[in-house]
C-alpha positions in Angstrom: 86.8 125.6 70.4 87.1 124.6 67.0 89.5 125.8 63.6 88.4 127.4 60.4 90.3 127.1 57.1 90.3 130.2 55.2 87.2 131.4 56.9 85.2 128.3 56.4 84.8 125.2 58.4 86.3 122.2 57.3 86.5 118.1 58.1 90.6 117.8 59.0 92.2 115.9 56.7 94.2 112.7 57.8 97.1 114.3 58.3 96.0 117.0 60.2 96.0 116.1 64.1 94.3 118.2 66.8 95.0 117.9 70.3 92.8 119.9 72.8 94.2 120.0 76.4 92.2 122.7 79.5 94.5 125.4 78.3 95.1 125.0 74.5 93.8 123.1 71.8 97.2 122.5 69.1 96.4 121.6 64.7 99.8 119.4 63.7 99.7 119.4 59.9 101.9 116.3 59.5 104.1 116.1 56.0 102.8 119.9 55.2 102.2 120.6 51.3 101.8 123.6 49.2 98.3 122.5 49.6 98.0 123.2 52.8 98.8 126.6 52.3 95.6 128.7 54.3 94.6 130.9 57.1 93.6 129.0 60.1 91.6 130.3 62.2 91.5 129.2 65.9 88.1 130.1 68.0 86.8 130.0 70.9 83.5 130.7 72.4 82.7 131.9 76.0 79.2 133.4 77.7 78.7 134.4 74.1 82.1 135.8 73.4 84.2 134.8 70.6 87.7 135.2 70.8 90.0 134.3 67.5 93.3 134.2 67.0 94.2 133.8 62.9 97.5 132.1 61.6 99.0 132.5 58.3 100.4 129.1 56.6 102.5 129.6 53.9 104.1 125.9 52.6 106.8 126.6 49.5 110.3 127.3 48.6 112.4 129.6 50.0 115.8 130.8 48.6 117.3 131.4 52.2 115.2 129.7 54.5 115.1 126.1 55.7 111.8 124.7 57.2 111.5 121.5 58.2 107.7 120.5 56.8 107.8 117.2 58.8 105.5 118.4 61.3 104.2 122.1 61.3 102.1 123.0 64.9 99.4 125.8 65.8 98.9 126.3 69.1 95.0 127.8 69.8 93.9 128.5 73.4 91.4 128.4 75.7 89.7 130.5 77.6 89.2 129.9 81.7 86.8 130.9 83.7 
């Protein structure tokens, strides 16, 4: 299993944190800026399937909503056999 950034693969940056357990394999964007604004894309591959599952990161403003940008998590997964 690994994660794309907008489509692409990419070296995680130091404060990007990945964590890959039997089940799931989890991205922590630590101290998130607008910067790390993207789609990520988790994938896995199994018997020559691929099976994505795409996330949507938006870092900014928001009139109305509070989001602590701390420590952001994606949860991927894994597929068993």
């Amino acid at each position: 299993m690994f994660w794309r950034q907008n489509n692409s693969l990419f070296t995680l940056p130091s404060h990007y944190k990945q964590y890959m357990t039997s089940e799931t394999l989890q991205l922590t964007i630590e101290k998130a800026t607008k910067a790390d604004s993207a789609n990520y894309t988790c994938v896995a591959l199994s018997k020559g399937n691929e099976t994505i599952r795409v996330i949507e990161l938006i870092v900014g403003e928001f009139s109305k909503l509070i989001i602590d940008q701390s420590k952001i998590q994606f949860m991927g997964f894994m597929l068993l056999e």
